[in-house]
N, C-alpha and C positions, 0 to 999 in steps of 0.2 A: 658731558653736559649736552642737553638737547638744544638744537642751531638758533631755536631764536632768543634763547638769554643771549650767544655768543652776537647772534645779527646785534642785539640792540645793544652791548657794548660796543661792538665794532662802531653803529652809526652814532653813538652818543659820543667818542673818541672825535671821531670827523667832525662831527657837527662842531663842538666845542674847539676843537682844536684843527682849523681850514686849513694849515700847512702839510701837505702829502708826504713829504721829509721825516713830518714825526706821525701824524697820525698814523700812516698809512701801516709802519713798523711797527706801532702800538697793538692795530688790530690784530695784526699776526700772530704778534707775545701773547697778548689777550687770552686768545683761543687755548696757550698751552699753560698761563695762569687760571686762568676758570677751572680748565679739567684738575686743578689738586683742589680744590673746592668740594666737599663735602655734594655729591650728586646722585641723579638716579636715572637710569639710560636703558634703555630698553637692553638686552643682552646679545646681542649681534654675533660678538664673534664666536658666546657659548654653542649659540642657537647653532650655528653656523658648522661647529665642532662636533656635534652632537648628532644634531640631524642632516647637516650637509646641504641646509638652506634656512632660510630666515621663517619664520610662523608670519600669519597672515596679520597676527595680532600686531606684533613687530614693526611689521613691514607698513599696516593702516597708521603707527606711532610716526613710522619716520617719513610718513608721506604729509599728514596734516598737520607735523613740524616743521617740515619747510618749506610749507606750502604758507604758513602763518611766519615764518622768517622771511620770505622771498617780499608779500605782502607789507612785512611791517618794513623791511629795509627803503619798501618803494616808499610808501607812505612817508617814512621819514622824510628821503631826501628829497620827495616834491614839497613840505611842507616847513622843511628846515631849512635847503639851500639859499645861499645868499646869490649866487649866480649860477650858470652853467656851469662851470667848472667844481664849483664847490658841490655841485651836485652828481655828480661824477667821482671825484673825490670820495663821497658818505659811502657811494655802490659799492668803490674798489673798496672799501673798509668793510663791510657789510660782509663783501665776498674772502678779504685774506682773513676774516674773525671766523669764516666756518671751511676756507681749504684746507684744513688739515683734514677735516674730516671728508671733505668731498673726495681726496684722493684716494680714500679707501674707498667710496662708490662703487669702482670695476670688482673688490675684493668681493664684494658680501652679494651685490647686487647681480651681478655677469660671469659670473664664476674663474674672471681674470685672475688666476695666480702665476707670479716670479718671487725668485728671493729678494728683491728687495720689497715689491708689495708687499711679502711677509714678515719683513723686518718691520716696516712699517707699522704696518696693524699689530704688533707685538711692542713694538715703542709706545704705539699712542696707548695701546691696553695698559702699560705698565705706570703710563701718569695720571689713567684716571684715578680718584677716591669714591669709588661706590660708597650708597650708604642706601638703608631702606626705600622705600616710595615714599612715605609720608616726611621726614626728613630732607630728602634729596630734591622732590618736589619742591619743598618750601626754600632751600635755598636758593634753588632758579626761579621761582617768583619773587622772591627777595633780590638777589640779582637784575635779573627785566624791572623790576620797581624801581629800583634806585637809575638802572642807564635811564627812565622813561621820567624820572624824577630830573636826573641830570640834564636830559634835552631840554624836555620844558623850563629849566629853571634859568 
């Protein structure tokens, strides 16, 4: 799933639920429930296998998706916090809803390979559900809807 359905589940867990105890472990699960979710993801690790680095087309995907997770996560939590804490709180959620994926960052991005980065990136490939573009897209607008449905409501 691409990071800013996950960001605005993350911030929508925090927001709604200010206790760090539970939100915080929710956004975590979060991130490995969404990925069996019916989605569509740019192909990284194919690309990666294939050509032995990421395409540009790729690469522009996964920059002005987190460049639009980083944004929405901030946005939240200046406009949702109930205090300082609580706003801190939404970030760390924000951020454990997409570290799964940022830990493979050195993998695909830096050419950082070990055995367990590649266990890694072989786990997480193994829980996603690809599904076409037109499909997989709609359920992470469907998903971003409803956490953005959730905050506001």
């Amino acid at each position: 799933m691409l990071e800013t359905p996950h960001t605005l589940v993350g911030a929508a867990l925090a927001t709604k639920i200010p206790n760090p105890f539970i939100s915080l472990p929710l956004a975590l699960a979060s991130h490995f429930i969404l990925d069996k979710l019916p989605h569509w993801n740019p192909h990284l690790y194919t690309e990666k296998k294939e050509n032995g680095k990421i395409s540009k087309k790729s690469f522009a995907i996964v920059v002005l998706d987190s460049s639009v997770a980083l944004v929405s996560g901030i946005l939240i939590a200046l406009t949702q916090s109930k205090s300082i804490m609580h706003f801190f709180i939404i970030i760390a959620a924000c951020f454990l809803s997409v570290l799964p994926d940022i830990v493979e960052s050195p993998y695909f991005f830096l050419n950082k390979k070990s055995v367990l980065m590649e266990k890694w990136v072989i786990f997480q490939k193994s829980i996603q559900n690809n599904s076409n573009f037109l499909w997989g897209i709609t359920t992470q607008i469907i998903t971003a809807g409803a956490a953005i449905w959730w905050i506001l409501g």
